[in-house]
MMTF fields as JSON, N, C-alpha, C and O atoms, coordinates in Angstrom:
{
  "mmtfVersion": "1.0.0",
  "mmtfProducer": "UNKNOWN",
  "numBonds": 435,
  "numAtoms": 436,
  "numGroups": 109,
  "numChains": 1,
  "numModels": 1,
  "chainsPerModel": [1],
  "groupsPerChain": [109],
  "chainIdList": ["A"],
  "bondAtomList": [4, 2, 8, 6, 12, 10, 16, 14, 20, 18, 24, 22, 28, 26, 32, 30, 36, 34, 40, 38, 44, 42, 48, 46, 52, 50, 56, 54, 60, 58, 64, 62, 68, 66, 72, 70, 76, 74, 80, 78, 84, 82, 88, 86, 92, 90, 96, 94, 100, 98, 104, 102, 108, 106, 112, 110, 116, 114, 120, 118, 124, 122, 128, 126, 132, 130, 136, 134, 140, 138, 144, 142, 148, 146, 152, 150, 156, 154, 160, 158, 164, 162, 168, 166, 172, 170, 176, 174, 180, 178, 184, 182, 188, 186, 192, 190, 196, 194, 200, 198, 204, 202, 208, 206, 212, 210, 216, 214, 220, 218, 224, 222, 228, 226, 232, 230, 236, 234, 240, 238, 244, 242, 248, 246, 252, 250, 256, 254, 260, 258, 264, 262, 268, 266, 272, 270, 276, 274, 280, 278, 284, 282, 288, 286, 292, 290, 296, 294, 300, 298, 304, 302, 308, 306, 312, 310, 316, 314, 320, 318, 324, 322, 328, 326, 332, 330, 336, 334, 340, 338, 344, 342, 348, 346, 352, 350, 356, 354, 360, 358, 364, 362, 368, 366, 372, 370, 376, 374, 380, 378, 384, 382, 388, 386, 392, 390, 396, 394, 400, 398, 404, 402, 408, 406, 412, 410, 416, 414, 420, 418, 424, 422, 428, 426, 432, 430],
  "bondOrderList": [1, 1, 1, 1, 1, 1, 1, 1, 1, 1, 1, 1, 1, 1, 1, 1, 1, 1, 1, 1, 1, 1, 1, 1, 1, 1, 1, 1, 1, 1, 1, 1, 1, 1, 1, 1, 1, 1, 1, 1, 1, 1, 1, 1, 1, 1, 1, 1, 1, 1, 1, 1, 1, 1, 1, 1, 1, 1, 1, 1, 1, 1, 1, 1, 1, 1, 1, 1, 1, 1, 1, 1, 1, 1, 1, 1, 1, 1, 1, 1, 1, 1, 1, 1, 1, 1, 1, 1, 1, 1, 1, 1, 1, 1, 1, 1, 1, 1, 1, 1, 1, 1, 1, 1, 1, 1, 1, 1],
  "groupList": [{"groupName": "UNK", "atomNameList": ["N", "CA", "C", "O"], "elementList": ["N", "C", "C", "O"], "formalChargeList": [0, 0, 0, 0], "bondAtomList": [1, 0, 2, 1, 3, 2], "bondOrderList": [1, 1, 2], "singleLetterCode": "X", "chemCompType": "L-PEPTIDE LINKING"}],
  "groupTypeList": [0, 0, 0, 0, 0, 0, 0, 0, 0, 0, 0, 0, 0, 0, 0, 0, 0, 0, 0, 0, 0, 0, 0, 0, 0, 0, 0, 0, 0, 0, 0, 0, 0, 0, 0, 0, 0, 0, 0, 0, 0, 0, 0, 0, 0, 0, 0, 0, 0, 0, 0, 0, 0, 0, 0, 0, 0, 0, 0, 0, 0, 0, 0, 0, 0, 0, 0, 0, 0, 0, 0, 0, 0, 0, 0, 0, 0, 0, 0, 0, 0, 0, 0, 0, 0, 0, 0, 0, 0, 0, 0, 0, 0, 0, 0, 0, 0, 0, 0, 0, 0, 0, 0, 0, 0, 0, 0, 0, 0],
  "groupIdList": [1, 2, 3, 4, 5, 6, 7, 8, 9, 10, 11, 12, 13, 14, 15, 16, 17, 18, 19, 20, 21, 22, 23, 24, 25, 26, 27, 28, 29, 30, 31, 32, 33, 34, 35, 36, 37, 38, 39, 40, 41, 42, 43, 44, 45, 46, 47, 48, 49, 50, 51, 52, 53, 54, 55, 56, 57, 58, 59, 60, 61, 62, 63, 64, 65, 66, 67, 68, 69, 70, 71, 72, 73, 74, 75, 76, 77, 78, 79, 80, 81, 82, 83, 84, 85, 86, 87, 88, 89, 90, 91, 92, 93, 94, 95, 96, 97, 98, 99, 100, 101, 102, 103, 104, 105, 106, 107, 108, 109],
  "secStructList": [7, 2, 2, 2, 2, 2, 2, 2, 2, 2, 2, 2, 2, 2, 2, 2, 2, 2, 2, 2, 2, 2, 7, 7, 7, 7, 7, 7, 7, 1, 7, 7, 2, 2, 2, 2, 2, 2, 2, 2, 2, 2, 6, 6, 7, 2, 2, 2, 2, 2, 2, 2, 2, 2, 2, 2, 7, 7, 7, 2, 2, 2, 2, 2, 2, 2, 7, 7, 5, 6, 6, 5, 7, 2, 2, 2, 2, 2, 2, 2, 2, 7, 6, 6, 2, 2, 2, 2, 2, 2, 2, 2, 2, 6, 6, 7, 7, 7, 7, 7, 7, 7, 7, 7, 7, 6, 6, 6, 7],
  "xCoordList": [-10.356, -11.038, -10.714, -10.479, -10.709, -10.042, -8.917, -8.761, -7.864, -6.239, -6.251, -5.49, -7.594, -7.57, -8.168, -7.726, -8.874, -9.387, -8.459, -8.335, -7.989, -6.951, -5.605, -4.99, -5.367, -4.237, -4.626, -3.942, -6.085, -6.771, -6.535, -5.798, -7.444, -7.623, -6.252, -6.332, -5.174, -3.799, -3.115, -2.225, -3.463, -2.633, -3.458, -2.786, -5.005, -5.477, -5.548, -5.99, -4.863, -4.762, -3.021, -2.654, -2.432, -1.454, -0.953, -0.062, -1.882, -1.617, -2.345, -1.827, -3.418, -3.803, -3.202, -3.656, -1.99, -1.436, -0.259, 0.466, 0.147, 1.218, 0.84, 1.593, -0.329, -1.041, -0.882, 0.17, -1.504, -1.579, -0.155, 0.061, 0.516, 1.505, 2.473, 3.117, 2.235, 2.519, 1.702, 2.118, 0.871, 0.153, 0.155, 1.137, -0.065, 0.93, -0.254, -1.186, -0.57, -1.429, -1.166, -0.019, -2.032, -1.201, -2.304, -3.461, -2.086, -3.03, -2.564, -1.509, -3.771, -3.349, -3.026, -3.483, -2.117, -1.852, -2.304, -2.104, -2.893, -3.765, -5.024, -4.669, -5.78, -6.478, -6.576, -7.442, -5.164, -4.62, -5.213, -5.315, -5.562, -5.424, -4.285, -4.396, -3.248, -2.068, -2.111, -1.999, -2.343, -2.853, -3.565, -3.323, -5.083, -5.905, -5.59, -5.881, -4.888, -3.782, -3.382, -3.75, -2.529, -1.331, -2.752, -2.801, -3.516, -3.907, -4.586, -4.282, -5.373, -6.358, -5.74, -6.279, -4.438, -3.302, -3.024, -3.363, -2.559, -2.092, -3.343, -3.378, -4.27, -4.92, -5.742, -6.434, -5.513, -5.489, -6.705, -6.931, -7.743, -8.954, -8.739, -8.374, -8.973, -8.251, -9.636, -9.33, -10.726, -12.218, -12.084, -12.496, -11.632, -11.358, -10.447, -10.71, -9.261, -7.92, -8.295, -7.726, -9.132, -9.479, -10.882, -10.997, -11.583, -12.024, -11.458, -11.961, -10.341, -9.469, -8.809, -8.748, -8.125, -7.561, -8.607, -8.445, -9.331, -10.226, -10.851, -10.997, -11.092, -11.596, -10.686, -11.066, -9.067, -7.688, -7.546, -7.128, -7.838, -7.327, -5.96, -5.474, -5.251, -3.92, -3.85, -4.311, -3.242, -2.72, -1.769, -0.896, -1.962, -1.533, -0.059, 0.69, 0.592, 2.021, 2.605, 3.642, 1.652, 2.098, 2.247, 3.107, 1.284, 0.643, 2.113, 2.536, 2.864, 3.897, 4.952, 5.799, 5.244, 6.588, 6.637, 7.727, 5.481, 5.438, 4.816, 5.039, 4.053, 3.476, 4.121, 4.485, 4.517, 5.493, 4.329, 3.39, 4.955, 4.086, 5.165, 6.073, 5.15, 6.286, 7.73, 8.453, 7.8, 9.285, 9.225, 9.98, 8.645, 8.735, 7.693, 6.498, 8.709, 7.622, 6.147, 6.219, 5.165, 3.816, 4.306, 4.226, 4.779, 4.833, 5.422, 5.175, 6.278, 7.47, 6.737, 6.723, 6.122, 5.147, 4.186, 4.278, 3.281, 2.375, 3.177, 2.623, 4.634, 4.478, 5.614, 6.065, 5.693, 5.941, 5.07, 5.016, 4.423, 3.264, 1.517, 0.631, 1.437, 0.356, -0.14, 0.539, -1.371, -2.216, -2.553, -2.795, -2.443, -2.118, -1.031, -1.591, 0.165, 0.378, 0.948, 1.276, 0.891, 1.29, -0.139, -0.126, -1.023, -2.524, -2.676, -2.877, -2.549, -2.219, -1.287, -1.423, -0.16, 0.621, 0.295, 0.561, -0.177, -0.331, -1.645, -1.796, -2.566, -3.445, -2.666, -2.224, -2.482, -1.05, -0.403, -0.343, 0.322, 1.198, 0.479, 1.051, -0.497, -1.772, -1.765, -2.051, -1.397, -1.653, -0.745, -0.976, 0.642, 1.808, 2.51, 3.176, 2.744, 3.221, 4.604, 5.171, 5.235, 6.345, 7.41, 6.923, 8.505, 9.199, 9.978, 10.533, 10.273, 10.908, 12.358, 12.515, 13.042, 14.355, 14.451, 13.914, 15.364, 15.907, 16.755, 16.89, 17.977, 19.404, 19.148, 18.286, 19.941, 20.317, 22.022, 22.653, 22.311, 23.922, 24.013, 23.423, 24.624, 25.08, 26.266, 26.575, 26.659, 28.451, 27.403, 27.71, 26.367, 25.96, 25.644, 25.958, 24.985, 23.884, 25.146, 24.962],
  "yCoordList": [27.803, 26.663, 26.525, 25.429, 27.758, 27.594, 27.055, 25.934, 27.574, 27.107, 25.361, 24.678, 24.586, 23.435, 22.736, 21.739, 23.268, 22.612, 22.774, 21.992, 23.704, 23.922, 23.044, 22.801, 22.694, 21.283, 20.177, 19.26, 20.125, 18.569, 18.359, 17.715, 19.151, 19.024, 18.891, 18.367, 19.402, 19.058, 18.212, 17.681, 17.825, 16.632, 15.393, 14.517, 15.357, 14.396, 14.018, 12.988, 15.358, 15.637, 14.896, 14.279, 15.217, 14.351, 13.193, 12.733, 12.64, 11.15, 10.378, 9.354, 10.852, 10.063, 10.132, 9.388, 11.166, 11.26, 10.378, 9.981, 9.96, 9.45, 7.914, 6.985, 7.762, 5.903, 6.25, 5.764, 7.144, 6.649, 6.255, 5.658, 6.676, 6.942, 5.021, 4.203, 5.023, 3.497, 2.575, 1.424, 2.691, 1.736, 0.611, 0.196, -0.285, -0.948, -0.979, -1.184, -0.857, -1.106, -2.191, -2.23, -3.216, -4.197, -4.595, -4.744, -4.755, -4.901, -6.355, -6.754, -6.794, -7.983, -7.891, -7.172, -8.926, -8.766, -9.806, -9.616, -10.828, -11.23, -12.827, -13.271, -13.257, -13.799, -15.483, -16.336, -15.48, -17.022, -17.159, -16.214, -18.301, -19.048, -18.315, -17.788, -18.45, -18.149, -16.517, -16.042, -15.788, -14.354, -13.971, -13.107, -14.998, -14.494, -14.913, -14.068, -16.436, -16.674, -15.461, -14.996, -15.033, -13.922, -12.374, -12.062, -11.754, -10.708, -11.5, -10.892, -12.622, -12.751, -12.801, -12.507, -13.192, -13.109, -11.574, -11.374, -10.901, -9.802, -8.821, -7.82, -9.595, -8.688, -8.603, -7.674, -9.596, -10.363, -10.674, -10.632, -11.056, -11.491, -13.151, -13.698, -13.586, -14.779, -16.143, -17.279, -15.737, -15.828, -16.079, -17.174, -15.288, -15.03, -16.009, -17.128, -15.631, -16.767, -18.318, -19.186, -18.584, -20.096, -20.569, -21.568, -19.592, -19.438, -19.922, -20.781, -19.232, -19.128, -20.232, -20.725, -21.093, -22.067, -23.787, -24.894, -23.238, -24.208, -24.157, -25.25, -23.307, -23.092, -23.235, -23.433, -23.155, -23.614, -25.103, -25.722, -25.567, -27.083, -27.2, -28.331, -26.235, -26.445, -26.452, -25.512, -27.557, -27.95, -27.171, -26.394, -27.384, -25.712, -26.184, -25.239, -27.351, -27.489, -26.92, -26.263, -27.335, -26.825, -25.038, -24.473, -24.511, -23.22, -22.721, -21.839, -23.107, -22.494, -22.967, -22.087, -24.283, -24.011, -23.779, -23.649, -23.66, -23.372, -21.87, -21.107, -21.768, -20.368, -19.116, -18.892, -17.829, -16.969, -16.006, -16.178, -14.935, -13.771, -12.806, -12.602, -11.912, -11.228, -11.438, -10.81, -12.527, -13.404, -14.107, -15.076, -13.861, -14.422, -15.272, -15.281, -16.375, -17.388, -16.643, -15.417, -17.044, -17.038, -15.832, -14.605, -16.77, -16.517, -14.847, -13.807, -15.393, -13.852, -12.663, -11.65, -12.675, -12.239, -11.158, -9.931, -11.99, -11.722, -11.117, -10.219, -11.567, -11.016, -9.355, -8.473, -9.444, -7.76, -6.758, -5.545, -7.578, -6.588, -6.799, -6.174, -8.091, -8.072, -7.296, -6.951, -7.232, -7.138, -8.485, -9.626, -7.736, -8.578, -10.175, -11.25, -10.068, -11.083, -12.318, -13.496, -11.543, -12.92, -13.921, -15.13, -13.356, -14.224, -15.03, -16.234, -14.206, -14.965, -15.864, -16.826, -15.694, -16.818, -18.416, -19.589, -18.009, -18.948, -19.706, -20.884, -19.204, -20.129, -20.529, -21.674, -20.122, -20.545, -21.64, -22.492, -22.052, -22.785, -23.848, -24.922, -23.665, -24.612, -26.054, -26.141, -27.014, -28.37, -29.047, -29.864, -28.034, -28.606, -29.603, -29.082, -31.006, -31.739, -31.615, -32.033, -30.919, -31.012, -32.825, -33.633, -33.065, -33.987, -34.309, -33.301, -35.494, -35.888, -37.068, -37.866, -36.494, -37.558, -38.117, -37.624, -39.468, -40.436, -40.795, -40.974, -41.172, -40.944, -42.412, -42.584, -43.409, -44.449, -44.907, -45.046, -45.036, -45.174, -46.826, -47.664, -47.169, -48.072, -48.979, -50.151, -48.298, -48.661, -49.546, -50.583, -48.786, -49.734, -50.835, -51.825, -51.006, -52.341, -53.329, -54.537],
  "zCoordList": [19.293, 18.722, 17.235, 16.727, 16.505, 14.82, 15.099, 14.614, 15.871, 15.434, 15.526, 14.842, 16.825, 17.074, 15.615, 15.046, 15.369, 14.09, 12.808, 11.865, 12.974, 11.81, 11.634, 10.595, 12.784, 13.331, 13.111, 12.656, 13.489, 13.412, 11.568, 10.821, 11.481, 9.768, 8.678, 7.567, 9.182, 8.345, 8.783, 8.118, 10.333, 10.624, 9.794, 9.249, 9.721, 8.858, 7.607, 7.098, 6.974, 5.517, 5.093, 4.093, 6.079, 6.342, 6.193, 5.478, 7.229, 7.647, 6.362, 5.916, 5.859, 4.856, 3.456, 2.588, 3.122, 1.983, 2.592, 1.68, 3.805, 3.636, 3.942, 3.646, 4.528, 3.662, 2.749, 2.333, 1.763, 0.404, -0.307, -1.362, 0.429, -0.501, 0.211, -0.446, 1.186, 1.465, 1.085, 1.215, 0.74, 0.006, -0.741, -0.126, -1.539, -2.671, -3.328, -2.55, -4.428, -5.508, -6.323, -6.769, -6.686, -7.667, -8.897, -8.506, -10.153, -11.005, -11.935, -12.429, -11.867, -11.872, -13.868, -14.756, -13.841, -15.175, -16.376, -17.576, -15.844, -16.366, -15.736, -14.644, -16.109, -15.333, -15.0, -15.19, -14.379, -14.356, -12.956, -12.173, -12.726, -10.983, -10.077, -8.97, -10.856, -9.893, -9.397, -8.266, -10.859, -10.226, -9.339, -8.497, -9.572, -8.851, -7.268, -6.421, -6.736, -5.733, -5.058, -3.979, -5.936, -5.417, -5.022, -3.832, -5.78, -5.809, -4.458, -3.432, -4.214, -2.871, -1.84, -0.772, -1.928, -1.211, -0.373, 0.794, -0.97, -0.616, -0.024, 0.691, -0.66, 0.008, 1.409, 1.827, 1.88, 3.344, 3.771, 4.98, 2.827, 3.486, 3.251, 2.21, 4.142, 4.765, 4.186, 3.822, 4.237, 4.102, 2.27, 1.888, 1.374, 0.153, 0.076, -0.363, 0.517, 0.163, 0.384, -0.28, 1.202, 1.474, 0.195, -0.514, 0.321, -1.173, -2.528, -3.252, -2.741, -3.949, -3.812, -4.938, -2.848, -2.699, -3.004, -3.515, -2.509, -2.767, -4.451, -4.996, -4.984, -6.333, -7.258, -8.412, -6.909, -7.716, -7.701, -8.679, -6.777, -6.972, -6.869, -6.897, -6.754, -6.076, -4.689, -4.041, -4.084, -2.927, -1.94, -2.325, -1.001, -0.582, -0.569, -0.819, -0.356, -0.506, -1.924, -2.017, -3.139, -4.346, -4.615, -5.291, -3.962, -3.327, -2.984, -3.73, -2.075, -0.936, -1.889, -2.044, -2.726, -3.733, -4.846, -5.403, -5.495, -6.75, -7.079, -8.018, -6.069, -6.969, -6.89, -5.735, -8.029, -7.409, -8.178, -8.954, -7.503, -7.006, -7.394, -6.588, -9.082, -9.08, -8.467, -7.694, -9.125, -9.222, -7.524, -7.442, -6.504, -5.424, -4.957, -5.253, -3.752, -3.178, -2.963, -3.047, -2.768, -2.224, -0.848, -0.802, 0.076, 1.316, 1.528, 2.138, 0.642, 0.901, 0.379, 1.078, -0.782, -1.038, -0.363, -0.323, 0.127, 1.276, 2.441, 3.074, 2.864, 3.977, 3.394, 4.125, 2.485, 1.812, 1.568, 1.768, 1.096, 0.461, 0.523, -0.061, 1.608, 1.846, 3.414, 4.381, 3.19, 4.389, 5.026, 4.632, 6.366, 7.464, 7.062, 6.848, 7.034, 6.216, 7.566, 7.43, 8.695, 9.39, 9.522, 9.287, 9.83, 9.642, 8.015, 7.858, 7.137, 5.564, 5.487, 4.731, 6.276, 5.66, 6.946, 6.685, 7.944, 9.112, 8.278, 8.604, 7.293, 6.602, 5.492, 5.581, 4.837, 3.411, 3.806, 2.919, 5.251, 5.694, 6.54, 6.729, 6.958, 7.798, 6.858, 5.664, 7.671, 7.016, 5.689, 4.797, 6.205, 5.534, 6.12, 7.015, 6.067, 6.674, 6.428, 5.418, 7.555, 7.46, 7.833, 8.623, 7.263, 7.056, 8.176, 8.614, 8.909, 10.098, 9.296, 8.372, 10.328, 10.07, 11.407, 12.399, 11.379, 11.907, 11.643, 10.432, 12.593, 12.458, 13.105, 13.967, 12.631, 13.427, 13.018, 11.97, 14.446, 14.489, 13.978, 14.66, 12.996, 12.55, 13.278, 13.065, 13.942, 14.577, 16.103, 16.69, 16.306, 17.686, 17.217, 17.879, 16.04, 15.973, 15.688, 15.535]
}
């Protein structure tokens, strides 16, 4: 029963030095909209980020091309170094109207 506990206890001593050590820590560097964006961002509470989006007054299209996050898009961002970032970016990208083309052949008409 010691040797079992003695396994348990270093395999857990383990696993949690090597989260820590994947981890990302980020400090924000100072207290702009866009920071606070990026830090609610990454940190994947989705509840917060719709929060923060709403309290910026930036538009989430402006959100997805303008805002960078340690030299990178929003998106790319989040999905590096955030938590849970496919759920973060599926709200980030929610209610972007994307653009349609139409091709019309000239030679028929």
């Amino acid at each position: 029963m010691k040797t079992f506990t003695k396994t348990l206890t270093t395999l857990t001593l383990s696993l949690s030095v090597l989260g820590m050590a994947n981890a990302s820590t980020f400090i924000a560097k100072d207290n702009s909209v866009t920071t606070e964006l990026c830090m609610t961002a990454a940190s994947g509470n989705r509840i917060a980020m719709s929060k923060a989006i709403k309290n910026s007054r930036i538009s989430k299209l402006d959100l997805v091309n303008k805002v960078k996050c340690n030299e990178q898009n929003i998106t790319d961002f989040v999905a590096q170094y955030g938590n849970s970032p496919t759920k973060m970016n599926l709200l980030i990208n929610r209610s972007i109207k994307k653009g349609s083309v139409t091709i019309n052949d000239i030679a028929s008409l």
